[in-house]
GUKE-607680 format. One record per residue: residue number from 1; x, y, z of N, C-alpha, C, O in turn. Coordinates in steps of 0.05 Angstrom, whole numbers, plus 5000, padded with zeros to 4 digits. Layout:
+------+------+------+------+-------+-------+-------+------+------+------+------+------+------+
! resi ! n_px ! n_py ! n_pz ! ca_px ! ca_py ! ca_pz ! c_px ! c_py ! c_pz ! o_px ! o_py ! o_pz !
+------+------+------+------+-------+-------+-------+------+------+------+------+------+------+
!  NUM !    X !    Y !    Z !     X !     Y !     Z !    X !    Y !    Z !    X !    Y !    Z !
...
+------+------+------+------+-------+-------+-------+------+------+------+------+------+------+
! end
This chain:
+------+------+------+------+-------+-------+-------+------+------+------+------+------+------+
! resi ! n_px ! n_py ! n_pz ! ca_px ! ca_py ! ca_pz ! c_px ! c_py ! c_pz ! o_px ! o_py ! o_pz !
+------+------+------+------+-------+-------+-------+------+------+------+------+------+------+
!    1 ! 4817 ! 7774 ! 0541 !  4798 !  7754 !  0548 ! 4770 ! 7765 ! 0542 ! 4763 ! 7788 ! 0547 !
!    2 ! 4760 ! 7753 ! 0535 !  4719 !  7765 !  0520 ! 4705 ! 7746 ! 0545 ! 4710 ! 7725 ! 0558 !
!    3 ! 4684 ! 7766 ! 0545 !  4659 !  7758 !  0572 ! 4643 ! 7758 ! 0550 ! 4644 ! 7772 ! 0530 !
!    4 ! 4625 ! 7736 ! 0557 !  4600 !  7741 !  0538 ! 4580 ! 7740 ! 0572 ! 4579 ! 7725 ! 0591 !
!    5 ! 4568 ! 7763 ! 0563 !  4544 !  7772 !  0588 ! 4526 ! 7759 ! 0578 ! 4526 ! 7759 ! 0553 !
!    6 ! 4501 ! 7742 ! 0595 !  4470 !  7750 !  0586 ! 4453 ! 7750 ! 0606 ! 4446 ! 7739 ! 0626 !
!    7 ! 4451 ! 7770 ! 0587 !  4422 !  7786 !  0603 ! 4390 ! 7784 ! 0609 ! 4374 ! 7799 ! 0597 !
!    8 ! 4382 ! 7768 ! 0624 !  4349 !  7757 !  0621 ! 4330 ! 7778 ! 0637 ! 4330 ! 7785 ! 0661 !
!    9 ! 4310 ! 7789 ! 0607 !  4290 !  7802 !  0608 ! 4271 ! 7796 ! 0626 ! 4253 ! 7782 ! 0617 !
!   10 ! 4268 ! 7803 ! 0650 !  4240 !  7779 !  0670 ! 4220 ! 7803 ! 0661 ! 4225 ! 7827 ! 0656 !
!   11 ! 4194 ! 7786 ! 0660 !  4168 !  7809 !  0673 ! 4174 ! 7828 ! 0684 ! 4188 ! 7823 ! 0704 !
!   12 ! 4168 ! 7851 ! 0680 !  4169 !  7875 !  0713 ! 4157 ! 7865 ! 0735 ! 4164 ! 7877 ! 0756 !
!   13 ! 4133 ! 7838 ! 0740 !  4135 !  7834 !  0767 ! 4152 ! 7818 ! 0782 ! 4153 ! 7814 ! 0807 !
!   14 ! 4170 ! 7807 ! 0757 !  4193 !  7783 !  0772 ! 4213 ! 7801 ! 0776 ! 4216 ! 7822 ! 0765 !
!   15 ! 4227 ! 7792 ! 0791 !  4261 !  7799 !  0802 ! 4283 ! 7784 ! 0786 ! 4304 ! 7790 ! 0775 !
!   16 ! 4268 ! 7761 ! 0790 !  4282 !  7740 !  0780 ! 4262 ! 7719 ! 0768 ! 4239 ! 7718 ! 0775 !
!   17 ! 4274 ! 7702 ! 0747 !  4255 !  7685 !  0722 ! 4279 ! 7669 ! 0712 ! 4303 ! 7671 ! 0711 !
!   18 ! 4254 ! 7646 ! 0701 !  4270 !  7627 !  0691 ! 4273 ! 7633 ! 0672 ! 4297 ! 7630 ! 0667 !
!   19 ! 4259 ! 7644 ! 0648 !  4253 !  7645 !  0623 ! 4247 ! 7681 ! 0616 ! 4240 ! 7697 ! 0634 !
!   20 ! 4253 ! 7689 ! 0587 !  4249 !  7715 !  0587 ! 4218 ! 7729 ! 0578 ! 4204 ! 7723 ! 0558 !
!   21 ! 4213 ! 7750 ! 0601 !  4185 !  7765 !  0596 ! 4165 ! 7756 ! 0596 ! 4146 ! 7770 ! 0588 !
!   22 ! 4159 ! 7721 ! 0609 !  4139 !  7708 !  0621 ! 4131 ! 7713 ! 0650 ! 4145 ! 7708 ! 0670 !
!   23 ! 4113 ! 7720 ! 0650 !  4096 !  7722 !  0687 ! 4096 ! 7698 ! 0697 ! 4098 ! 7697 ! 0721 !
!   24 ! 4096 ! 7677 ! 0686 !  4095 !  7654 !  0706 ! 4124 ! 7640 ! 0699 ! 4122 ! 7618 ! 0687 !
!   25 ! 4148 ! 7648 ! 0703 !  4172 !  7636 !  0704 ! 4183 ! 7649 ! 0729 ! 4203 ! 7638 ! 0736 !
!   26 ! 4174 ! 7669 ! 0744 !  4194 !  7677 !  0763 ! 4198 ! 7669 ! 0786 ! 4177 ! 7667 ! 0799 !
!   27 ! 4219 ! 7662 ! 0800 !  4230 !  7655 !  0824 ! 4220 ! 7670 ! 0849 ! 4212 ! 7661 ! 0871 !
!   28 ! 4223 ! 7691 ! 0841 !  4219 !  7720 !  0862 ! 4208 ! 7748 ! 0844 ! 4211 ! 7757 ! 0821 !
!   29 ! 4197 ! 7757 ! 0869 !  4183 !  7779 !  0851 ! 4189 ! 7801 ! 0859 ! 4209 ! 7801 ! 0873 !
!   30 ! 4175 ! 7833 ! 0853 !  4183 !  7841 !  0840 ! 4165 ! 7866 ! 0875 ! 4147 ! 7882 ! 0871 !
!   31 ! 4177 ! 7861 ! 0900 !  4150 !  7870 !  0921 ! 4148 ! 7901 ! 0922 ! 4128 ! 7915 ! 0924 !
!   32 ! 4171 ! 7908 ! 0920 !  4171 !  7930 !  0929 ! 4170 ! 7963 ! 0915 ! 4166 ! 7986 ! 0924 !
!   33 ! 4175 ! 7950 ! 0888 !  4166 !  7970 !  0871 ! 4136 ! 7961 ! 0857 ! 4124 ! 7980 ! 0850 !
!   34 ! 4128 ! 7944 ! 0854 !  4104 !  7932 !  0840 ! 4081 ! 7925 ! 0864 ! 4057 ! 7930 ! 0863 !
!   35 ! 4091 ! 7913 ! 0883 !  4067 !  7899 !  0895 ! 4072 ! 7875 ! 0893 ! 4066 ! 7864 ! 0914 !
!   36 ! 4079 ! 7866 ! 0883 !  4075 !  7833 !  0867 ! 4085 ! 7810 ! 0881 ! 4109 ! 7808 ! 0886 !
!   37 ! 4066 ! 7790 ! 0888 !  4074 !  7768 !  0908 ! 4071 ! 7748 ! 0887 ! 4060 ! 7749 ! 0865 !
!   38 ! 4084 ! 7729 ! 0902 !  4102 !  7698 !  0881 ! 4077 ! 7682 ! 0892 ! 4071 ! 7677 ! 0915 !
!   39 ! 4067 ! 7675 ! 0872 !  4048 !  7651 !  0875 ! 4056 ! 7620 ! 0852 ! 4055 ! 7618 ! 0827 !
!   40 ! 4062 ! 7607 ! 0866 !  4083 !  7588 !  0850 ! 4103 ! 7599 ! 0835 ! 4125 ! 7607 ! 0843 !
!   41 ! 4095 ! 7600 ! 0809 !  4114 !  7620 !  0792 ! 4114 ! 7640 ! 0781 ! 4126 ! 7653 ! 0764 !
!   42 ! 4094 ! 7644 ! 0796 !  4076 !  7675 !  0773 ! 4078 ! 7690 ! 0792 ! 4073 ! 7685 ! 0816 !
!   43 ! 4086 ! 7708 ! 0784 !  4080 !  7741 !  0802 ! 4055 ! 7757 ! 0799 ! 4046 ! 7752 ! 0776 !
!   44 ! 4043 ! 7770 ! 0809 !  4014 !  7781 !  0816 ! 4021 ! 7808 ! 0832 ! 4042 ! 7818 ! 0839 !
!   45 ! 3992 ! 7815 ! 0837 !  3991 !  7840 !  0861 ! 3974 ! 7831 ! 0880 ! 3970 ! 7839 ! 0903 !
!   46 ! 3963 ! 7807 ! 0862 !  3943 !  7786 !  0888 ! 3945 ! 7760 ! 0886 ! 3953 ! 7753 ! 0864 !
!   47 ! 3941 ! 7743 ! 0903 !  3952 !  7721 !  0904 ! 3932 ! 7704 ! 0891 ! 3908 ! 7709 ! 0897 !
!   48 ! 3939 ! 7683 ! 0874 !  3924 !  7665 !  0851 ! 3909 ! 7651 ! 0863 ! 3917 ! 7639 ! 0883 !
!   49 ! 3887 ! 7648 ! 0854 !  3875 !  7616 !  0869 ! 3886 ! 7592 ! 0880 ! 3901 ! 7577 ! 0868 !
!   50 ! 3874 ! 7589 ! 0908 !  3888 !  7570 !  0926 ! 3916 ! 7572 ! 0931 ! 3929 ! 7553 ! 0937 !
!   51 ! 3928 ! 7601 ! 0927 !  3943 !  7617 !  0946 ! 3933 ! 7636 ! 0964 ! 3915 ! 7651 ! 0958 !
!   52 ! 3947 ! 7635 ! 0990 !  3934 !  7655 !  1004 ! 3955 ! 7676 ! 1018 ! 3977 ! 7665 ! 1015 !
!   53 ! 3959 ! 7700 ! 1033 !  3974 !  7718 !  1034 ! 3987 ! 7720 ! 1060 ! 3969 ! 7727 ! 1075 !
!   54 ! 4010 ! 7717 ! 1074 !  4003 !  7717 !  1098 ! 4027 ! 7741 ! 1114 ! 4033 ! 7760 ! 1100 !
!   55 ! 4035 ! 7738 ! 1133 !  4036 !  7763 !  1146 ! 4070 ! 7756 ! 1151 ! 4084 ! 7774 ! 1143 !
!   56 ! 4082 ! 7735 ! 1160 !  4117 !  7729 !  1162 ! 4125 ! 7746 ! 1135 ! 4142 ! 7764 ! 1135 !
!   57 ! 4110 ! 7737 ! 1111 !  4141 !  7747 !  1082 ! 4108 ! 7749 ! 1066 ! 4099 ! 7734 ! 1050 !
!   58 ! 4095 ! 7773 ! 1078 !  4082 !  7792 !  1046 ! 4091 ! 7789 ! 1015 ! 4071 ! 7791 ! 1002 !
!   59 ! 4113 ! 7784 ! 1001 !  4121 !  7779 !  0986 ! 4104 ! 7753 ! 0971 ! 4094 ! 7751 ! 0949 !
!   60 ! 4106 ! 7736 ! 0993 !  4105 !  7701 !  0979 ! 4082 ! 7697 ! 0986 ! 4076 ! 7698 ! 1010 !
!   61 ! 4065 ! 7692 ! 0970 !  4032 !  7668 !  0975 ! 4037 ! 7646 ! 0990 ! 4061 ! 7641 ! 0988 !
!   62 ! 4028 ! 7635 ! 1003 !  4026 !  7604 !  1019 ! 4005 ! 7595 ! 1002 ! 3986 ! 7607 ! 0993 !
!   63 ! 4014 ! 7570 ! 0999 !  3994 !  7547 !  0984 ! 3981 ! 7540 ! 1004 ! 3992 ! 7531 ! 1025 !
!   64 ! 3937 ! 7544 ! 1000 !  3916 !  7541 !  1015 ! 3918 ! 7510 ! 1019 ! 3939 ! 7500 ! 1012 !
!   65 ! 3900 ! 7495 ! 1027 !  3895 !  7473 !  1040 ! 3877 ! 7464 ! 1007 ! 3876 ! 7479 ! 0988 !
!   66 ! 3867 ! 7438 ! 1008 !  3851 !  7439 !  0976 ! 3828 ! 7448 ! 0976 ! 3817 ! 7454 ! 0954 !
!   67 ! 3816 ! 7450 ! 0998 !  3788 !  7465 !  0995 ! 3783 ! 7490 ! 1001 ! 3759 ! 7497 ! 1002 !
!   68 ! 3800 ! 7505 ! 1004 !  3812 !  7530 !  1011 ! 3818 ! 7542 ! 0977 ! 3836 ! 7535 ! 0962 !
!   69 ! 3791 ! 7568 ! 0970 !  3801 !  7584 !  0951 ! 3825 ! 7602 ! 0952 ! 3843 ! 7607 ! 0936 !
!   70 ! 3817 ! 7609 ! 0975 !  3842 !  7633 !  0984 ! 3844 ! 7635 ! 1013 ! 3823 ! 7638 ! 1026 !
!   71 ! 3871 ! 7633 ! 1028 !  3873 !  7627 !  1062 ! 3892 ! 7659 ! 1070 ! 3898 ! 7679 ! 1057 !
!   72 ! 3895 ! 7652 ! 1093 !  3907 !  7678 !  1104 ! 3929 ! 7663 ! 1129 ! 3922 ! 7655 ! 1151 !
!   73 ! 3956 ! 7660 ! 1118 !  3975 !  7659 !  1146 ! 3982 ! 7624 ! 1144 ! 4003 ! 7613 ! 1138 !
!   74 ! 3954 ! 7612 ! 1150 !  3967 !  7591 !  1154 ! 3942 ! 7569 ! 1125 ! 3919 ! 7573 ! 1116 !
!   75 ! 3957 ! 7553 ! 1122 !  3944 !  7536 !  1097 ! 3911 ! 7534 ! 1099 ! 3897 ! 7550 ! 1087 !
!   76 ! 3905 ! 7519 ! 1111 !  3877 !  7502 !  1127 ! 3861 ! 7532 ! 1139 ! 3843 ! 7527 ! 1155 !
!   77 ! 3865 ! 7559 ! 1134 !  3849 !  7582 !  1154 ! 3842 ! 7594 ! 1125 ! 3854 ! 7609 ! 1109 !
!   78 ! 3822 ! 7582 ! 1124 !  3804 !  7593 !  1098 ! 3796 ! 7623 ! 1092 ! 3792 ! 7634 ! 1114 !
!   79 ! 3793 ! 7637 ! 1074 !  3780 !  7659 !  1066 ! 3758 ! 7656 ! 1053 ! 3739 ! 7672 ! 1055 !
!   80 ! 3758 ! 7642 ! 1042 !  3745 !  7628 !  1010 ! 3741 ! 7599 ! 1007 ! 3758 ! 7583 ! 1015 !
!   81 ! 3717 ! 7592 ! 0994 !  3718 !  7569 !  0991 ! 3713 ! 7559 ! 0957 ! 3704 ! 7575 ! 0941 !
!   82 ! 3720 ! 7532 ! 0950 !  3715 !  7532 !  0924 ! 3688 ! 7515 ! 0932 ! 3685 ! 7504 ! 0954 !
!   83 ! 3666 ! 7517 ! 0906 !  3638 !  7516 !  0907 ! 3646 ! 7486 ! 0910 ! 3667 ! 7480 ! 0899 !
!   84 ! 3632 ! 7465 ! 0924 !  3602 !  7473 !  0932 ! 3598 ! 7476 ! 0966 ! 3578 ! 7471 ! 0980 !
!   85 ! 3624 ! 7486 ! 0973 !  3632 !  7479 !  0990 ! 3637 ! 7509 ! 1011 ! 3654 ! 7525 ! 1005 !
!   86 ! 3621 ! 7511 ! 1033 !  3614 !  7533 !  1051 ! 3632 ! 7540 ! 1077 ! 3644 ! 7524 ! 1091 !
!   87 ! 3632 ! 7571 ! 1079 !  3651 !  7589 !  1097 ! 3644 ! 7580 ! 1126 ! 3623 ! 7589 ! 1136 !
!   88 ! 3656 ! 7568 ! 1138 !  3641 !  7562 !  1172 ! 3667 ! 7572 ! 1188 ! 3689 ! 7560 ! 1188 !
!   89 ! 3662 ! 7594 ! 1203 !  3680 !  7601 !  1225 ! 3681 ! 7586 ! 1245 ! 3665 ! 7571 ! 1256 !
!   90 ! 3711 ! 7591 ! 1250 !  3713 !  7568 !  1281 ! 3720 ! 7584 ! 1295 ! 3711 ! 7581 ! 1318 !
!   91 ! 3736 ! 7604 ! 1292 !  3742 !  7618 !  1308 ! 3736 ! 7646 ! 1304 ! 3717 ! 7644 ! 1287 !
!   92 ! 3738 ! 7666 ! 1307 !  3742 !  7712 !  1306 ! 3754 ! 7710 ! 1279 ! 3743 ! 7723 ! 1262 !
!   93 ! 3777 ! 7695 ! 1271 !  3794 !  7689 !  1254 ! 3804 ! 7676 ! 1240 ! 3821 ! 7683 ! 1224 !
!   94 ! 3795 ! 7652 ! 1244 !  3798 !  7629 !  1231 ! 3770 ! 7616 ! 1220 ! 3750 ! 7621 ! 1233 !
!   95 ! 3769 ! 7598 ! 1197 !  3752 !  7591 !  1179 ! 3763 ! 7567 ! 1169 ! 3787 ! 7560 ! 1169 !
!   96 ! 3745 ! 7556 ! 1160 !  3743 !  7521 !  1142 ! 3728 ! 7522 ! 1131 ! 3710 ! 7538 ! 1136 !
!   97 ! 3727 ! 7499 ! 1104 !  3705 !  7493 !  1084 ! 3685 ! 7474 ! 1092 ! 3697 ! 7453 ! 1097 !
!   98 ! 3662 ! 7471 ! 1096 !  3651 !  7452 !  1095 ! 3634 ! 7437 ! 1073 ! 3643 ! 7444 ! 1051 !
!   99 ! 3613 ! 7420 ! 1070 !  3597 !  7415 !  1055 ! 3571 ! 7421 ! 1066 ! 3554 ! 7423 ! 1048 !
!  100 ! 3563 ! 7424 ! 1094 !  3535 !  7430 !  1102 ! 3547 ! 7435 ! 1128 ! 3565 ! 7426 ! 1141 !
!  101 ! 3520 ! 7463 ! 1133 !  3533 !  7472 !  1158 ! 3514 ! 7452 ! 1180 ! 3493 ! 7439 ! 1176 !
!  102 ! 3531 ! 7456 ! 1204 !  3534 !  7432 !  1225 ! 3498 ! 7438 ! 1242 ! 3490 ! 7423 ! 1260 !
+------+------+------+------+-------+-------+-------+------+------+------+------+------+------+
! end
């Protein structure tokens, strides 16, 4: 009986990929020897715009809120904002975008 194997080349930051030796095909990445967290499909060492990083699964980006450049933990808890649009703390730890501060 013949096996035909195949073998898919991922990025070194993917684990796993759809496609071979593209950064933005992978499923899962690549954390623990690289760094590299899954931001939709792409693997990184930082998380892509309007992903943000959070603390349950280091591994995986959370998708920010839309006015949210980059969040922390939970969608809507801003780090960053995209222009024209300003950092206003609500809380020690938490943040939102606004358009003019209040």
């Amino acid at each position: 009986m013949n096996v035909i194997v195949s073998v898919r080349l991922c990025h070194p930051y993917c684990t796993i990929c759809t496609a071979d030796t593209y950064i933005n095909s992978c499923t899962a990445c690549n954390y623990y020897d690289e760094m590299a967290k899954l931001s939709g499909t792409t693997c990184n060492v930082t998380c892509a715009l309007g992903y943000g990083d959070q603390t349950l699964d280091p591994s995986i980006c959370i998708v920010c809120a839309p006015q949210c450049k980059y969040c922390f933990d939970l969608p809507e808890s801003c780090w960053d904002c995209y222009s024209p649009l300003l950092l206003l703390p609500v809380t020690t730890t938490n943040f939102t975008c606004v358009a003019q501060c209040p």
